[in-house]
MARMI-529746 format. One record per atom (N, C-alpha, C, O): residue in one letter; atom name; x, y, z. Coordinates in nm, 4 decimals. Example, Ala and Ser with C-alpha at 12.3 -4.5 7.8 and 13.67 -1.06 7.14 Angstrom:
residues 2
['A', 'N', [1.3190, -0.5690, 0.7800]]
['A', 'CA', [1.2300, -0.4500, 0.7800]]
['A', 'C', [1.3200, -0.3300, 0.7800]]
['A', 'O', [1.4236, -0.3319, 0.8465]]
['S', 'N', [1.2850, -0.2250, 0.7080]]
['S', 'CA', [1.3670, -0.1060, 0.7140]]
['S', 'C', [1.2900, 0.0030, 0.7870]]
['S', 'O', [1.3409, 0.1138, 0.8039]]
***
This chain:
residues 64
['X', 'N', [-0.8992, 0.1250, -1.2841]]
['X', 'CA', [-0.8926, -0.0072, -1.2250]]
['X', 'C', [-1.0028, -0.0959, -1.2798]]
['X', 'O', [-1.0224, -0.2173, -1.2749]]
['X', 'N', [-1.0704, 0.0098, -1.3357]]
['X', 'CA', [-1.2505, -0.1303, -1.3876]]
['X', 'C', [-1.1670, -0.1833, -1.4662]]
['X', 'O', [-1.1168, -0.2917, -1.4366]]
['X', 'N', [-1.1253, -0.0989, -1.6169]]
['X', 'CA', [-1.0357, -0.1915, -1.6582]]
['X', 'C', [-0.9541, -0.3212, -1.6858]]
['X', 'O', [-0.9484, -0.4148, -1.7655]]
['X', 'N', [-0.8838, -0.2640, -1.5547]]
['X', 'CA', [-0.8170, -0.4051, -1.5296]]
['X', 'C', [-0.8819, -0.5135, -1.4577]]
['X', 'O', [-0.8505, -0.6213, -1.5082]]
['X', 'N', [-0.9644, -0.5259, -1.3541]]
['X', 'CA', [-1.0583, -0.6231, -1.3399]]
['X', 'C', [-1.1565, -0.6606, -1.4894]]
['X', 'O', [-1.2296, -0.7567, -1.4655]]
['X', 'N', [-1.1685, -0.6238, -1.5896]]
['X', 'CA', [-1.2225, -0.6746, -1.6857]]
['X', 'C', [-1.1791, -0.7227, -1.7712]]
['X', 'O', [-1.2414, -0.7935, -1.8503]]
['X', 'N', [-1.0190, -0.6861, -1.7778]]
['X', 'CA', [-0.9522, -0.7316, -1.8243]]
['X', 'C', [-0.8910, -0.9005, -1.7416]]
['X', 'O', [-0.8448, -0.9943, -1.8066]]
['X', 'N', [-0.9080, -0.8984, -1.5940]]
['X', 'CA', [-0.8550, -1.0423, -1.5575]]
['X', 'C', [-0.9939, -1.1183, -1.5878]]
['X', 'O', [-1.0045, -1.2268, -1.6450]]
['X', 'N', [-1.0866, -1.0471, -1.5429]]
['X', 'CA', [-1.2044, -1.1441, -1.5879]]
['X', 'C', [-1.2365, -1.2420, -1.7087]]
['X', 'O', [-1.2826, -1.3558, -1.7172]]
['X', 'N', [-1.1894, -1.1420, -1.8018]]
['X', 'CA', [-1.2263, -1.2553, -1.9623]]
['X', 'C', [-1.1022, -1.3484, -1.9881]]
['X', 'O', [-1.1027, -1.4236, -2.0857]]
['X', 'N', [-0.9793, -1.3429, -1.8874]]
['X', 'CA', [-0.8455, -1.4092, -1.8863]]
['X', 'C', [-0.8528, -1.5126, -1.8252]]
['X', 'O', [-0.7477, -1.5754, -1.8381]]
['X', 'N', [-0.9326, -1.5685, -1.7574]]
['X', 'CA', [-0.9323, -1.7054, -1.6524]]
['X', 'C', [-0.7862, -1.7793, -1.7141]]
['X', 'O', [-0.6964, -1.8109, -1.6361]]
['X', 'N', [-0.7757, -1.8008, -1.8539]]
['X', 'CA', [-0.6866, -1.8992, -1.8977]]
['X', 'C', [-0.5597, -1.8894, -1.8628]]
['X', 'O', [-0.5020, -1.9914, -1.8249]]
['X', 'N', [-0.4865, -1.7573, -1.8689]]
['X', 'CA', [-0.3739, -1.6549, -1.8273]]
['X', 'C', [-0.3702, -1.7094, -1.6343]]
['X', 'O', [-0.2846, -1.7775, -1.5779]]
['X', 'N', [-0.4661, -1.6621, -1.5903]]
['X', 'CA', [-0.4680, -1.7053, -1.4435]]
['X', 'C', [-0.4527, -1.8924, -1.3971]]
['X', 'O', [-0.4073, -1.9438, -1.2949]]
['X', 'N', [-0.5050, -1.9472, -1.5064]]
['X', 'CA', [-0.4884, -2.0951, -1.4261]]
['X', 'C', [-0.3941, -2.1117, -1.5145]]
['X', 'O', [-0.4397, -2.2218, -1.5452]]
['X', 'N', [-0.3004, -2.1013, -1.5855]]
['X', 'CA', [-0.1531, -2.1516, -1.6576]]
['X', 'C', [-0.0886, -2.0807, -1.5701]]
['X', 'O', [-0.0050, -2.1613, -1.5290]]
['X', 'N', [-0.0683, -1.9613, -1.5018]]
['X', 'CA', [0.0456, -1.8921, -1.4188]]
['X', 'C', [0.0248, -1.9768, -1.2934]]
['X', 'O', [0.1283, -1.9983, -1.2303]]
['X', 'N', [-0.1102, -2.0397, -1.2347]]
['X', 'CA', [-0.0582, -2.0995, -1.1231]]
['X', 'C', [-0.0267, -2.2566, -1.1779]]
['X', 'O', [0.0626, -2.3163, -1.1178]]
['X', 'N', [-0.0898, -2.3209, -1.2799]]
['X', 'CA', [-0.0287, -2.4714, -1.3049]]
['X', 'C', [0.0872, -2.4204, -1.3209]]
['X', 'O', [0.1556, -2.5227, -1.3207]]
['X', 'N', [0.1881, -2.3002, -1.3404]]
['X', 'CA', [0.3199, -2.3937, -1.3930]]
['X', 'C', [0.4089, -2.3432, -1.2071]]
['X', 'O', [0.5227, -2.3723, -1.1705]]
['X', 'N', [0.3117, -2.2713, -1.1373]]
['X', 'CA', [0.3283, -2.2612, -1.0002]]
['X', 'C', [0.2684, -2.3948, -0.9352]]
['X', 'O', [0.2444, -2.3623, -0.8189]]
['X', 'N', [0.2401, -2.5000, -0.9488]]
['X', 'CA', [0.1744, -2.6155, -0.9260]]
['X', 'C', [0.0909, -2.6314, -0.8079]]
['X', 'O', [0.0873, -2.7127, -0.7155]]
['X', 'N', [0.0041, -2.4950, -0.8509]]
['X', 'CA', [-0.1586, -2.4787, -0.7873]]
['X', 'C', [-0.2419, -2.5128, -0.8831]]
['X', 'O', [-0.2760, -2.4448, -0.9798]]
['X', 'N', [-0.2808, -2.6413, -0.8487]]
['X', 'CA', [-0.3744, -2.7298, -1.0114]]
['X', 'C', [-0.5122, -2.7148, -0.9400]]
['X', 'O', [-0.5129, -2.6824, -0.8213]]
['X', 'N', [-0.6311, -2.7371, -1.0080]]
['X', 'CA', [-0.7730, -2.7511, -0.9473]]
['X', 'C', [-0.7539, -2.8524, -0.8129]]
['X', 'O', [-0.6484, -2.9156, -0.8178]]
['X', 'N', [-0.8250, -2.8748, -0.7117]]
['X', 'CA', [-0.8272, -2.9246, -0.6601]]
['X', 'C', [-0.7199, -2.9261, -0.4930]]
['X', 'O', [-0.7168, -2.9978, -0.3930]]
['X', 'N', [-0.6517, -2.8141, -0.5374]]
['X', 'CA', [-0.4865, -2.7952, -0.4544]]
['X', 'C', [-0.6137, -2.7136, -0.2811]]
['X', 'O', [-0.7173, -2.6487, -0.2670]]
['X', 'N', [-0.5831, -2.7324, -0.2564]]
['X', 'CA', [-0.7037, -2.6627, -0.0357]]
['X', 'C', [-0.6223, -2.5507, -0.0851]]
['X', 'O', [-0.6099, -2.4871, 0.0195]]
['X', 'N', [-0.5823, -2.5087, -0.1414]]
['X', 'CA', [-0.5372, -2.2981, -0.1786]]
['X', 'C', [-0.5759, -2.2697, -0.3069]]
['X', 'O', [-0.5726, -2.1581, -0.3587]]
['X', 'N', [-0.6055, -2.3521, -0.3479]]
['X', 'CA', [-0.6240, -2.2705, -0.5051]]
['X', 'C', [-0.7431, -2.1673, -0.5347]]
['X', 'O', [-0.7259, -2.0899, -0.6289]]
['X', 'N', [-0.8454, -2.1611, -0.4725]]
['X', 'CA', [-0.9373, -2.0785, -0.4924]]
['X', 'C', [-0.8726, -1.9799, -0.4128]]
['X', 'O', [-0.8772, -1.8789, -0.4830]]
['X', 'N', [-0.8139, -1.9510, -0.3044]]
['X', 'CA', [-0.7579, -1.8263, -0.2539]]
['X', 'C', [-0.6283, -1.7756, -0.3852]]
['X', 'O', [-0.6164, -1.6592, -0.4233]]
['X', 'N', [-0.5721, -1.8525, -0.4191]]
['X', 'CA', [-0.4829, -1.7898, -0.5155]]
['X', 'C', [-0.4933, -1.7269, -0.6294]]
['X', 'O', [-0.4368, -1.6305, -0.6810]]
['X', 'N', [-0.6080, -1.8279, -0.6700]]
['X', 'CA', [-0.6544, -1.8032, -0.7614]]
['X', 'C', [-0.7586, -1.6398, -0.7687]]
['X', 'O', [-0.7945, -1.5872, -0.8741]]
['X', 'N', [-0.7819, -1.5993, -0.6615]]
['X', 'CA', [-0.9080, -1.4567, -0.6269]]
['X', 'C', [-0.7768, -1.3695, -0.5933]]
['X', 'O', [-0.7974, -1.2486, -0.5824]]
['X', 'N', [-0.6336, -1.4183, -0.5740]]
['X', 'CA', [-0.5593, -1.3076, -0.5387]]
['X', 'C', [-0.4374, -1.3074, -0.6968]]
['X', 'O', [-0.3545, -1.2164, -0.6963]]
['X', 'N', [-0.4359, -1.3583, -0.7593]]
['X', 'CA', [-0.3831, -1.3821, -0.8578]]
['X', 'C', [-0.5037, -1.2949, -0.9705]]
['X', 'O', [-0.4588, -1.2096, -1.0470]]
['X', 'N', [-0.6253, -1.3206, -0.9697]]
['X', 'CA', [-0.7082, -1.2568, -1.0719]]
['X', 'C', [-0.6650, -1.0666, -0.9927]]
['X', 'O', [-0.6638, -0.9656, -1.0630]]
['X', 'N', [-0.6414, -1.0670, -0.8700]]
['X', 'CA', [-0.6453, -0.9183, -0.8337]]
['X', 'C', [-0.4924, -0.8054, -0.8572]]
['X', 'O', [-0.4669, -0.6866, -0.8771]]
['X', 'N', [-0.4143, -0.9515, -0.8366]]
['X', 'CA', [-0.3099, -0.9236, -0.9288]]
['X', 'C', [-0.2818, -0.8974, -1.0445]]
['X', 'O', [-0.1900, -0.8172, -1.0613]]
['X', 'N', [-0.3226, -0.9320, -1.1158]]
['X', 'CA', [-0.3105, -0.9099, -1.2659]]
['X', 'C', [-0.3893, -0.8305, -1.2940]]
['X', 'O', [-0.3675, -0.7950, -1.4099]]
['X', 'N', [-0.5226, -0.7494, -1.2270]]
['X', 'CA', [-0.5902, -0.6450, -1.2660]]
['X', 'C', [-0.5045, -0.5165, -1.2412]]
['X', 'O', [-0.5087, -0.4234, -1.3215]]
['X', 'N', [-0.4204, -0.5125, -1.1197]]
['X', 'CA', [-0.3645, -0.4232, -1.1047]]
['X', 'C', [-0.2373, -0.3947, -1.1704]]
['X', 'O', [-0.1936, -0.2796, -1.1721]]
['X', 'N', [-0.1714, -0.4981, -1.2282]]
['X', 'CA', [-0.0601, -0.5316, -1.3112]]
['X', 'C', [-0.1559, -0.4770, -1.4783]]
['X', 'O', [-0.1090, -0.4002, -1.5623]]
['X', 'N', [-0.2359, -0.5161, -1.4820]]
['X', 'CA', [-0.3068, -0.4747, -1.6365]]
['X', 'C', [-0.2934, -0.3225, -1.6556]]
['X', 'O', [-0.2359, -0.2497, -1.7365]]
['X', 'N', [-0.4001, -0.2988, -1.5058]]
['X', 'CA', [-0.4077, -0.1599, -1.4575]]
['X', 'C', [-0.2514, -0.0244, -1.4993]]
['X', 'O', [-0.2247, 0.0435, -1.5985]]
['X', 'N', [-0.2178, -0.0337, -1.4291]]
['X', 'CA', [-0.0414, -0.0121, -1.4658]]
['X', 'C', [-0.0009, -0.0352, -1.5547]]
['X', 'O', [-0.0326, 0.0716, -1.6071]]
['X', 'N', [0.0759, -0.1149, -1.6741]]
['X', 'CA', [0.0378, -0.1610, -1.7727]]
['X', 'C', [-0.0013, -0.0582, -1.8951]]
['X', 'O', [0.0615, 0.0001, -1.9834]]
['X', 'N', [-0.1210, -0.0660, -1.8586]]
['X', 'CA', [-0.1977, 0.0365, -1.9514]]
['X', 'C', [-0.1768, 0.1753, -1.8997]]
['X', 'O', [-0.1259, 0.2348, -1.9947]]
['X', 'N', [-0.1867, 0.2426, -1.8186]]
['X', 'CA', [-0.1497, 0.3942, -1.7926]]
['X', 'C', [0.0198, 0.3885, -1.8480]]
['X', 'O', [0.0680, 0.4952, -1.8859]]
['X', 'N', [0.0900, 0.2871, -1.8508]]
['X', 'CA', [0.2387, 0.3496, -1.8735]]
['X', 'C', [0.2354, 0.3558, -2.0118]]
['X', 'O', [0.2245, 0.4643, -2.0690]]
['X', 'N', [0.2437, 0.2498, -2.0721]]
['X', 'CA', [0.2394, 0.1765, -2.1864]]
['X', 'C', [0.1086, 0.2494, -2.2933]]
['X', 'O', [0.1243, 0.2615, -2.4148]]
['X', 'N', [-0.0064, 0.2885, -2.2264]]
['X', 'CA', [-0.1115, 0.2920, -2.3009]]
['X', 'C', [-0.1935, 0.2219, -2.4245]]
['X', 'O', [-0.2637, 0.2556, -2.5198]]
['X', 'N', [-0.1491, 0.1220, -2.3731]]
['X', 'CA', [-0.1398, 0.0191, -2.4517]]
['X', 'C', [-0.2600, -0.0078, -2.4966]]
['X', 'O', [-0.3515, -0.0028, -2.4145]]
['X', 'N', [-0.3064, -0.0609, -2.7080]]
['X', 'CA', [-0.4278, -0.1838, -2.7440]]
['X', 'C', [-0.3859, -0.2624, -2.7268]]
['X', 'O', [-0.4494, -0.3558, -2.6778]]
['X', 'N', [-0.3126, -0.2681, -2.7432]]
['X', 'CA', [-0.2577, -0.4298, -2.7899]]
['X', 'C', [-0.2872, -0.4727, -2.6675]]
['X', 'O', [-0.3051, -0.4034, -2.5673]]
['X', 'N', [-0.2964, -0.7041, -2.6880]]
['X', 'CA', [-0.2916, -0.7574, -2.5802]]
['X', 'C', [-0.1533, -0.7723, -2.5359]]
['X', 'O', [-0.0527, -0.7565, -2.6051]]
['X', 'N', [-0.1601, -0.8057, -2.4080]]
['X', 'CA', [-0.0621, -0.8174, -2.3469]]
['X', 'C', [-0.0300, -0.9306, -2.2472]]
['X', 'O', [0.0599, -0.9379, -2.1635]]
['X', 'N', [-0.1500, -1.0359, -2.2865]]
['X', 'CA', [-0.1089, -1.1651, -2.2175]]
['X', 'C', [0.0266, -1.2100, -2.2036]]
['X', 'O', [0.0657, -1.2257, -2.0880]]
['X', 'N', [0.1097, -1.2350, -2.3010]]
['X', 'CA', [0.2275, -1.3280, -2.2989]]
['X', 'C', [0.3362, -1.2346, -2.2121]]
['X', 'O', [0.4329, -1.2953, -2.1659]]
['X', 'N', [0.3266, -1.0976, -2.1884]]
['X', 'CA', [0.4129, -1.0289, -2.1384]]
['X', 'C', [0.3384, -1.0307, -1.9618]]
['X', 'O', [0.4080, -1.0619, -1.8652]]
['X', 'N', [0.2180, -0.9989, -1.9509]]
['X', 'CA', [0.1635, -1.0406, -1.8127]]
['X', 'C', [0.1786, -1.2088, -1.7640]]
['X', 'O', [0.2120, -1.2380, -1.6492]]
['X', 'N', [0.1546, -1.2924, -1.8493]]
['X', 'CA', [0.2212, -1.4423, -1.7963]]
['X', 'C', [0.3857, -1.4533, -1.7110]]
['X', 'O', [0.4293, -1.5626, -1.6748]]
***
């Protein structure tokens, strides 16, 4: 799981394009909650991910 939290960490960009095209923009009274459950999402989605897949490669465009 460190992993994948280190993996959402260096992604911020991945996380605020999945909620702009969900139209949670800066400034939205939820976006910092979505945004801390969306980064925990995708760690665990990375997480998984990589044990199936075992994946180097990135895998942004398929996690978007």
């Amino acid at each position: 799981m460190k992993r994948g939290f280190e993996y959402a960490l260096k992604n911020n960009g991945l996380i605020y394009g999945v909620l702009a095209q969900l139209n949670y923009k800066v400034g939205h009274p939820d976006f910092e909650d979505m945004f801390e459950e969306a980064r925990i999402l995708l760690a665990e989605i990375y997480t998984e991910y990589y044990r199936k897949e075992n994946a180097k490669e990135e895998c942004g465009s398929y996690m978007f």
